[in-house]
C-alpha positions, 0 to 999 in steps of 0.5 A: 428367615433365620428364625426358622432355621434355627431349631434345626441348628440345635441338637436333639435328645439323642444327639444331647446323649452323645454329647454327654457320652463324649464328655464323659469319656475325654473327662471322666467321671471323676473330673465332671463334677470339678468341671460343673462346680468350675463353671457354677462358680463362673456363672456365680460371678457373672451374675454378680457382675450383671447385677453391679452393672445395674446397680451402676447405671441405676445409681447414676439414673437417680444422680441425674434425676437429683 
């Protein structure tokens, strides 16, 4: 049931160009690109911490194996 509901949660294209109108006015457009560059280095690091975590458990696998 929650399935179907979801689409409905999220917002459409024009909702999305609200949105952005609202960021850029609190922010604007001169922070935004410190915003997004802030926010790639944080992606950027989770990422490599996901990928250490599977290097760990991958690592420990063929320990057991051995």
């Amino acid at each position: 049931m929650t399935h179907l509901l979801f689409p409905l949660l999220l917002p459409s294209g024009t909702e999305w160009v609200i949105i952005a109108i609202i960021i850029l006015l609190l922010f604007g457009g001169k922070k935004i690109p410190e915003l997004m560059k802030g926010l790639g280095k944080g992606v950027k690091s989770f990422k490599e911490g996901v990928n250490e975590a599977k290097e760990e458990i991958e690592k420990s696998k063929n320990e057991e194996k051995e």
